[in-house]
C-alpha positions as CSV (number, residue, x, y, z in Angstrom):
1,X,-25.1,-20.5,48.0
2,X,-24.0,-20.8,44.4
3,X,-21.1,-18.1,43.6
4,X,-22.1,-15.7,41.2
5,X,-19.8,-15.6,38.1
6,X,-19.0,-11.9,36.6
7,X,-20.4,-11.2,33.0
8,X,-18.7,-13.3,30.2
9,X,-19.6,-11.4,27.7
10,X,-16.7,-9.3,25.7
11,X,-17.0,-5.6,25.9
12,X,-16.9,-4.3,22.3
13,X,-13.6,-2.5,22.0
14,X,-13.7,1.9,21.6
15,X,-12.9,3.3,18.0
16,X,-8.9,3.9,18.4
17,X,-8.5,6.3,16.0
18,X,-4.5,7.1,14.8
19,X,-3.3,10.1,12.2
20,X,-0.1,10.5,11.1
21,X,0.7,13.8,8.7
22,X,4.3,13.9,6.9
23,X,5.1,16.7,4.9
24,X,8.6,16.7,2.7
25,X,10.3,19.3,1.4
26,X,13.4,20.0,-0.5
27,X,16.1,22.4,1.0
28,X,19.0,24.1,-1.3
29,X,22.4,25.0,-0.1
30,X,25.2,22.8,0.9
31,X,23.0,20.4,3.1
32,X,20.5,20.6,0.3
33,X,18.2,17.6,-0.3
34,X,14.7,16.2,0.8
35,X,14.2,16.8,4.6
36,X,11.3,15.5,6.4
37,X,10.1,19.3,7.1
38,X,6.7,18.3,9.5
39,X,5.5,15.4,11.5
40,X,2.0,15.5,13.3
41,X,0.9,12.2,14.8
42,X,-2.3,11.4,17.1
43,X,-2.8,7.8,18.5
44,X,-0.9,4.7,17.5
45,X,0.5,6.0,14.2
46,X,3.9,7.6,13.4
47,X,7.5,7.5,11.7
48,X,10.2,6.2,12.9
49,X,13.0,8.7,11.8
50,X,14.0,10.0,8.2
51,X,16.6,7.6,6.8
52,X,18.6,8.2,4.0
53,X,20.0,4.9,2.4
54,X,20.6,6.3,-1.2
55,X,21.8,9.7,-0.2
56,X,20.3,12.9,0.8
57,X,17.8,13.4,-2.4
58,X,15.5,11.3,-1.4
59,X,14.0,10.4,2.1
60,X,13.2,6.9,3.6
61,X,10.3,7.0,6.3
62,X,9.1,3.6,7.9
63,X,5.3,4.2,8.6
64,X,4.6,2.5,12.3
65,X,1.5,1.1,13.8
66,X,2.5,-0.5,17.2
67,X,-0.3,-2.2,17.8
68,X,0.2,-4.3,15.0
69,X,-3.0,-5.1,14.1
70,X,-6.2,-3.6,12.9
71,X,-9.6,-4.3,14.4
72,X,-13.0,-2.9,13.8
73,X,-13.4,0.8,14.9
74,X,-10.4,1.3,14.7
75,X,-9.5,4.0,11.7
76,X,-6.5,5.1,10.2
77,X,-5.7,8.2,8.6
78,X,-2.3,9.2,6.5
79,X,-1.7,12.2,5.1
80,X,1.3,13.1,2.9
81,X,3.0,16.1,1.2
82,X,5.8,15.7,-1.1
83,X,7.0,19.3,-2.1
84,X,8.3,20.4,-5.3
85,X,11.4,18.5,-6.3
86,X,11.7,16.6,-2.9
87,X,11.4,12.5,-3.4
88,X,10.0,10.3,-0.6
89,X,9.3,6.6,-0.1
90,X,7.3,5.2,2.7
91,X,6.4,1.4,3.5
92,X,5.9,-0.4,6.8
93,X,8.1,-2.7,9.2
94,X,5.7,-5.8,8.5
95,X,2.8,-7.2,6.6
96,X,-0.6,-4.9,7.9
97,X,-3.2,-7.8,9.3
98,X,-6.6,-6.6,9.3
99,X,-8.5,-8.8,12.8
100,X,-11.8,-10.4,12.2
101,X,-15.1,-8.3,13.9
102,X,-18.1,-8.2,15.6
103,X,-19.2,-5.8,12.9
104,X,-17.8,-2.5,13.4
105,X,-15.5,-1.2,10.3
106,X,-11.9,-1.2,10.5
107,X,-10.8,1.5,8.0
108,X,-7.5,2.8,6.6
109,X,-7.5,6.4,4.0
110,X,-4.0,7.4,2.2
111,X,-4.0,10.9,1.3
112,X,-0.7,11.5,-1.2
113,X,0.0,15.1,-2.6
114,X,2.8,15.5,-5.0
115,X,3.9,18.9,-6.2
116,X,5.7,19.4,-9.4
117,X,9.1,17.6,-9.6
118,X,8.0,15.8,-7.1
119,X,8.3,12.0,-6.4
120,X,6.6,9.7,-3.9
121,X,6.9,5.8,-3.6
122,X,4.2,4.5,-1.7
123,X,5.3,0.3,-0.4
124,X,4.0,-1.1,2.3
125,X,4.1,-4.4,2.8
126,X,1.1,-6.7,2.1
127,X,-1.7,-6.6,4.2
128,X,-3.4,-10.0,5.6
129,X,-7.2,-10.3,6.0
130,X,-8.2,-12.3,8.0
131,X,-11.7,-14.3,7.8
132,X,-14.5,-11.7,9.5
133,X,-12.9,-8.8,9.1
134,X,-14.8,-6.1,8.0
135,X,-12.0,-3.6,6.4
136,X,-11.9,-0.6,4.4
137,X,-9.0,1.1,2.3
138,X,-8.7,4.1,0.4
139,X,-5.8,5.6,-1.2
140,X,-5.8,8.8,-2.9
141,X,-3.2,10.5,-5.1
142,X,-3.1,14.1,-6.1
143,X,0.1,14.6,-8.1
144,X,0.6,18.0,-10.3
145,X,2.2,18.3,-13.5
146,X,5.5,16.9,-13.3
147,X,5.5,15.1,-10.6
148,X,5.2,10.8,-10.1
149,X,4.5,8.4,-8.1
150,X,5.1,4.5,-7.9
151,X,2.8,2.6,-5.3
152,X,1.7,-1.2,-4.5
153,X,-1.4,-2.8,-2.8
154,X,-0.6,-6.7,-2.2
155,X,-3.6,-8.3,-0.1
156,X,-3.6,-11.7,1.5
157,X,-7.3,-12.9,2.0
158,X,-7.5,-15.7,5.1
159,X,-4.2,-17.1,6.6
160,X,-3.1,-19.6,3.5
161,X,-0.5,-21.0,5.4
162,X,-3.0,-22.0,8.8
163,X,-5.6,-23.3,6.5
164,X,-7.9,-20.2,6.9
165,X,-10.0,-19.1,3.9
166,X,-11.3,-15.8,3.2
167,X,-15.2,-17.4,4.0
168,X,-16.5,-14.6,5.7
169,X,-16.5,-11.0,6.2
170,X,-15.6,-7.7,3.5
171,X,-12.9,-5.8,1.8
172,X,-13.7,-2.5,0.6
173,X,-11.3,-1.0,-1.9
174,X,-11.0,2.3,-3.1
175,X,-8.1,4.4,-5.3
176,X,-8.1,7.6,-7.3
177,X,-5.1,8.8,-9.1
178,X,-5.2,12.5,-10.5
179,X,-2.8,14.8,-12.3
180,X,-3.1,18.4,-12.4
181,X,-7.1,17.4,-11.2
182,X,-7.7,15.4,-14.0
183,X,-8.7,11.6,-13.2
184,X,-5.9,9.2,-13.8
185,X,-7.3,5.8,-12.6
186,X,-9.8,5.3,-10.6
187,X,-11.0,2.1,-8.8
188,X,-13.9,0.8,-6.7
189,X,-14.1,-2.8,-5.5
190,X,-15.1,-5.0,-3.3
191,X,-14.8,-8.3,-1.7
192,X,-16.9,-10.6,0.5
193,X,-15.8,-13.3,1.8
194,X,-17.3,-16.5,0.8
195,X,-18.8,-15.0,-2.4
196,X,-18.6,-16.9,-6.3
197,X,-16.1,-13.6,-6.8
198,X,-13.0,-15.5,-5.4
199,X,-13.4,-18.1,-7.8
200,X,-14.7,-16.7,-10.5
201,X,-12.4,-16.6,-13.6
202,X,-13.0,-12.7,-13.7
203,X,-12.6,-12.5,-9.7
204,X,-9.7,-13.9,-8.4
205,X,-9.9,-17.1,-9.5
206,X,-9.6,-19.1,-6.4
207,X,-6.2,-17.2,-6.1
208,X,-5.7,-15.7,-2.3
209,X,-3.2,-13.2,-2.7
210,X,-3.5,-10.4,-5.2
211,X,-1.1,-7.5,-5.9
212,X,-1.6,-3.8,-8.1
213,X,1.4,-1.8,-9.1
214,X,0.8,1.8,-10.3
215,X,3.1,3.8,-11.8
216,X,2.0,7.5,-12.4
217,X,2.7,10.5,-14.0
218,X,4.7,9.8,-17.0
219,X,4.1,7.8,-19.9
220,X,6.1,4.2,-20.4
221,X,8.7,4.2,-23.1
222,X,8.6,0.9,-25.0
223,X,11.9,-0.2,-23.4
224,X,10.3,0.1,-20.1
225,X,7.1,-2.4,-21.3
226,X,8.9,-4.6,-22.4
227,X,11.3,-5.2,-19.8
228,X,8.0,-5.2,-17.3
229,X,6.6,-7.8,-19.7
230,X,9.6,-10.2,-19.4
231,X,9.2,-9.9,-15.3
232,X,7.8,-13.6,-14.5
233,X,6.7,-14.8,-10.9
234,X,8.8,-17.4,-9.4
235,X,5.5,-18.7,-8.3
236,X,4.1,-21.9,-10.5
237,X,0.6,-21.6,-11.9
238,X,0.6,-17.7,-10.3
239,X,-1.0,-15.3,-13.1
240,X,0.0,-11.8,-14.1
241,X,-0.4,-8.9,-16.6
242,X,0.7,-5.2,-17.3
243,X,-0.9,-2.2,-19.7
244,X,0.1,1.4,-20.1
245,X,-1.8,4.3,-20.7
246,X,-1.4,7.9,-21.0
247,X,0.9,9.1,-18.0
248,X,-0.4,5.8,-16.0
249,X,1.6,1.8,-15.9
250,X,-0.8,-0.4,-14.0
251,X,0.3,-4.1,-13.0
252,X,-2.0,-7.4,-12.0
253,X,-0.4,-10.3,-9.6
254,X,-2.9,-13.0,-8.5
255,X,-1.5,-16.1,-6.9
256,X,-0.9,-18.1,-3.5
257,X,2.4,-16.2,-2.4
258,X,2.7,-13.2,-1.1
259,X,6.5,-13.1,-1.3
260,X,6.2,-14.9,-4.6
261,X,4.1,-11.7,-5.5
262,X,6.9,-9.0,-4.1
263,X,9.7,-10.7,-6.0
264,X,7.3,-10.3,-9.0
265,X,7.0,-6.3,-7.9
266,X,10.9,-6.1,-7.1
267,X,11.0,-7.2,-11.0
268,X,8.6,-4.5,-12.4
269,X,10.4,-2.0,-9.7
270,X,13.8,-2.1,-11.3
271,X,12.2,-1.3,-14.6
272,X,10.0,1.3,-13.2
273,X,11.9,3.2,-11.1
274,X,14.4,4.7,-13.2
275,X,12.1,6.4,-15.8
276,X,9.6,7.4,-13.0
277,X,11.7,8.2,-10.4
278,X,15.2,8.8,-12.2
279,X,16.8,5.9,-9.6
280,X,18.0,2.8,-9.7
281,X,16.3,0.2,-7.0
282,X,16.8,0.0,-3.5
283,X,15.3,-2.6,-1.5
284,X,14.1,-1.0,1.7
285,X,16.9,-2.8,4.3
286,X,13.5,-3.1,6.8
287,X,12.2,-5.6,3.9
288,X,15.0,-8.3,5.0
289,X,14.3,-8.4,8.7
């Protein structure tokens, strides 16, 4: 008698949903400064403690996904509140990588709320997508008058570096940007893999890594421009531009190098930060491990 072999065939995984809520507030007083004032998390998704590199003003959180990966059904949800006058920055541990699928959606939605005085730096580190994956990202910004924000999306699509190209699959990519309700920027895209968009000249042509920087809520002086104009990617044959609007700076990076195209953010940062934010720059210590 022949032995029966058990079932072979892969057992699609359960949606793993995660939520993580932040709310920061600024206290007065002798310990006055920003203070991470709530912290609600459900699934794999949370902080890992308020740090404060540049002083008390402004609060450091390191967004966390343990599992370190993203895979279809599973959806992530962040929601956070920066008070009146408090200041915040969040980014991530590592680059995000976004798993091929069978077909089920992997999705991620930013929620940012920004009283007025406010500030909120939203940096995570780029995310990879890999070949198959079917991915979703949204990031929403509410700010009111007064308040600012300073945020970057750098996507790898495929593994470059293991000779994987972004031949299959989809990114979907969504951001609003309002102040005081009134539409900032807003931005619908996306991305199949395989399609005549990755090369086409008004695509991404035949670049893999692209990178947005949005700076919002104020308008940029002249000296600011130009100093964002003279930031130049140490990356050969990598292409770049920058415009300002009313109360909006938005910056382009398309290229091969995803640390080619943070260097090129650092750059814009160091101009940026200190007429948005009122701050000289700080690179995030968890950036260098």
């Amino acid at each position: 008698m022949t032995a029966r072999l058990p079932d072979q065939t892969p057992t699609p995984s359960p949606l793993w949903p995660a939520n993580l809520a932040l709310r920061f507030a600024r206290r007065t007083g002798e310990r006055g400064g920003t203070i991470l004032a709530a912290s609600r998390h459900q699934g794999p998704l949370r902080i890992q403690k308020a740090l404060y590199p540049e002083g008390r003003d402004i609060c450091h959180a390191i967004v966390l996904h343990p599992p370190a990966g993203i895979c279809g059904g599973d959806h992530l949800h962040i929601d956070v509140e920066v008070g009146a006058d408090a200041q915040a920055l969040l980014t991530t541990p590592g680059a995000g990588k976004w798993y091929r699928s069978a077909g089920a959606l992997a999705e991620q939605i930013v929620n940012l709320k920004v009283s007025r005085g406010g500030t909120a730096e939203w940096l995570p580190q780029e995310s990879i997508v890999f070949a198959g994956a079917q991915a979703r990202m949204r990031t929403t910004v509410e700010l009111e008058a007064g308040a600012r924000y300073i945020g970057v999306e750098t996507l790898c699509l495929g593994r470059r570096a293991s000779g994987e190209t972004f031949s299959r699959g989809a990114l979907q990519l969504a951001t609003d940007i309002r102040l005081d309700g009134v539409p900032l920027w807003r931005e619908r895209g996306r991305i199949e893999g395989g399609s005549a968009l990755l090369d086409s000249p008004v695509g991404l042509a035949g670049f893999s890594v692209c990178s947005t920087v949005i700076a919002a809520g104020a308008d940029v002086g002249a000296e600011t421009l130009a100093a964002c104009r003279q930031a130049t990617p140490v990356e050969a044959g990598a292409q770049w531009g920058v415009t300002a609007m009313p109360n909006l700076f938005v910056g382009r990076y398309v290229g091969h190098s995803s640390e080619a195209a943070r260097a090129w953010f650092v750059e814009l940062w160091r101009a940026l930060r200190p007429a948005f934010i009122g701050r000289d720059m700080v690179v995030p210590r968890i950036w260098n491990t």
